[in-house]
C-alpha positions in Angstrom: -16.8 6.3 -13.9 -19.0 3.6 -12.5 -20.0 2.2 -16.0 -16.2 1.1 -16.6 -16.4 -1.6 -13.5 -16.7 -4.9 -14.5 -17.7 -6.2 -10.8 -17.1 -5.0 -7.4 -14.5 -7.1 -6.2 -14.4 -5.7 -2.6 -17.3 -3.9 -1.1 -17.0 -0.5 0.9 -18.5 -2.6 3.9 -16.0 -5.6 3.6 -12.9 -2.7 3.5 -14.5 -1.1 6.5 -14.5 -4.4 8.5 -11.1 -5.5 7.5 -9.7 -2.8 8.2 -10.9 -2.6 11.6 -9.7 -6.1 12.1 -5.9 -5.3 11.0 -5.8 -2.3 13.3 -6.7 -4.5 16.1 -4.0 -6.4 15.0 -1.7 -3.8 14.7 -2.5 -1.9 18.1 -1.6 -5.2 19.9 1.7 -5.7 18.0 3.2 -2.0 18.2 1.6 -1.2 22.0 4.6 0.5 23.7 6.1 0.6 20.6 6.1 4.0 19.4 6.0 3.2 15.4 6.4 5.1 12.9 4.0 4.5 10.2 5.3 5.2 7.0 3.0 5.1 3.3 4.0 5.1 0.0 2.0 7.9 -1.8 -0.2 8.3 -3.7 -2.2 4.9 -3.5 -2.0 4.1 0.2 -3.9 7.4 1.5 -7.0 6.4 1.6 -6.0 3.1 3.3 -3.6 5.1 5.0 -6.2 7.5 6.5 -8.6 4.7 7.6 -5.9 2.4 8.8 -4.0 5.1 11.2 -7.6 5.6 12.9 -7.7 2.1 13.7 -4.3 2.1 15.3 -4.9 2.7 19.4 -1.4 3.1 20.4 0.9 5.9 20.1 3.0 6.5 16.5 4.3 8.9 14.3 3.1 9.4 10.9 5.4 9.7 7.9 5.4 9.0 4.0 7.5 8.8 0.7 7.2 9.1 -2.5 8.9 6.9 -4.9 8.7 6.7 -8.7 9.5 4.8 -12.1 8.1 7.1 -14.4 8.7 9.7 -16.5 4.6 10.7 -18.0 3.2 7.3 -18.4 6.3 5.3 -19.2 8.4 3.5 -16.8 11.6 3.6 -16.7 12.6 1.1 -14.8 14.7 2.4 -12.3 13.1 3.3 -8.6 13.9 7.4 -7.4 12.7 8.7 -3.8 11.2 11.8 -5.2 10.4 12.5 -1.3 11.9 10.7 1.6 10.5 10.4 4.8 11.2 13.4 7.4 11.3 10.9 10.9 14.6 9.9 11.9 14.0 5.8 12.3 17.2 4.5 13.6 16.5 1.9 16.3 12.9 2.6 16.0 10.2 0.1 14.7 8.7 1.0 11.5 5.6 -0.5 9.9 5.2 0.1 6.2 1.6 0.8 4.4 1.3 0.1 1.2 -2.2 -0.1 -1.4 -1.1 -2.6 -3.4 1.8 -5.3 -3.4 1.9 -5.8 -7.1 5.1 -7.3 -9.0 6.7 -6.2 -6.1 9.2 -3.7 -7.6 8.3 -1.1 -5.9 7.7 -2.1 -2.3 11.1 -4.0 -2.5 12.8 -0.6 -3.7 10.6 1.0 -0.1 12.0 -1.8 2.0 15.7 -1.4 1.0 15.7 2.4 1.5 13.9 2.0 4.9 16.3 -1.0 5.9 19.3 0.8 5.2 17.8 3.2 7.4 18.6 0.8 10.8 15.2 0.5 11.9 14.4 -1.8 14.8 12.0 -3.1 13.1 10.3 -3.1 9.7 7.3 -4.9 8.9 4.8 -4.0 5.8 1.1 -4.3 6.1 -0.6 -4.0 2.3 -4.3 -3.6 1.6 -4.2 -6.0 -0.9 -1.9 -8.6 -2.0 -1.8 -9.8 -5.7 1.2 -13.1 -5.7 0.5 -13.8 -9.3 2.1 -10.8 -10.8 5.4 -11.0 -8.1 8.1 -10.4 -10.5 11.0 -13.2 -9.9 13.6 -12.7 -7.9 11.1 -10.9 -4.9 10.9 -12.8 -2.2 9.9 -9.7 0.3 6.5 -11.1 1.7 4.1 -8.7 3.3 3.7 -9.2 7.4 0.0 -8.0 7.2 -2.1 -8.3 4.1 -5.8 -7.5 4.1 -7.0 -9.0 0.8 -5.0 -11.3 -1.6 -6.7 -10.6 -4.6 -6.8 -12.4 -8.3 -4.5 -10.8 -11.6 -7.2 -8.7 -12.3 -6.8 -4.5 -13.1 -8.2 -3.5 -9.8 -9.5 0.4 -8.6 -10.9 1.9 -6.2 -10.0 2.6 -2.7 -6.8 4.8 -3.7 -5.7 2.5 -6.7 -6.1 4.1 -10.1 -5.3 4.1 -13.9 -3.9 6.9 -15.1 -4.3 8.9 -11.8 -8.4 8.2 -12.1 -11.0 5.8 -10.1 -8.6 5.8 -6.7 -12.4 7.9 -5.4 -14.2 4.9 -5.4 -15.3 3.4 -2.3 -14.5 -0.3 -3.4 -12.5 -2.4 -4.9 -13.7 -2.9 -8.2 -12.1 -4.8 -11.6 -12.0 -2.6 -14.4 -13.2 -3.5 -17.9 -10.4 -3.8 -20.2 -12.0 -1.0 -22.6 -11.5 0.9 -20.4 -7.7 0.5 -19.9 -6.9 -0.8 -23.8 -8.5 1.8 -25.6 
């Protein structure tokens, strides 16, 4: 698995430490705030898992599953394939997220929660990659932890084809590995 990384990108220590940081972030913007946190699965939970710990304030934990695909292929359109369980009207409601990509996915998240009437809703993503944005999104993330290059990135809960999210970094993969 190792041997298909073309460079470490983000190392297990610099996750650890950033992810420290945004929770001290995060505990001073949601104290008395009751949030609920909400993650997309499957990417966000090992983020997810670090980033609640960091999070010294009360919240409720939630997360939803969306999907555009059907096997391997996309089909373009956006289904919840499982909503969220928490009832968030008039509550405040910070979405995690792994990656904020081309952006049509975490748009799809936002609208569903918005239509929701939240109190709030903010979105706090691991990484941020602005190059790939499709156009048309103008959602911008609130918290971001990494804005990373248009590079195939693993590691750290991101995958291709549902392997490499076990990794402890960030890490570019070759394109053998993703062409072939």
């Amino acid at each position: 698995m190792e041997n298909d990384i073309l460079k470490v990108l983000i190392t297990e220590e610099q996750i650890r430490r950033r992810v420290q940081e945004l929770g001290v972030e995060l505990t001073k913007d949601y104290e008395g705030k009751d949030p609920v946190i909400v993650g997309v699965l499957k990417g966000v939970v090992v983020f997810y898992a670090d980033m609640i710990r960091q999070i010294k304030t009360p919240c409720q934990m939630d997360f939803m599953w969306i999907s555009s695909y059907a096997g391997t292929t996309s089909t373009g359109s956006m289904q919840v394939k499982r909503d969220i369980s928490a009832d968030i009207r008039g509550r405040h409601v910070l979405i995690l997220e792994d990656i904020f990509d081309t952006g049509n996915s975490l748009d799809f998240t936002y609208r569903h929660l918005l239509s929701k009437e939240p109190a709030s809703l903010k979105i706090c993503t691991f990484l941020d990659k602005p190059e790939r944005r499709k156009p048309g999104i103008t959602l911008k993330p609130d918290y971001v932890g990494y804005t990373v290059p248009n590079e195939f990135v693993v590691g750290y809960g991101l995958d291709f084809n549902e392997h490499y999210r076990n990794l402890p970094y960030i890490g570019v993969l070759k394109p053998e590995a993703y062409e072939g």
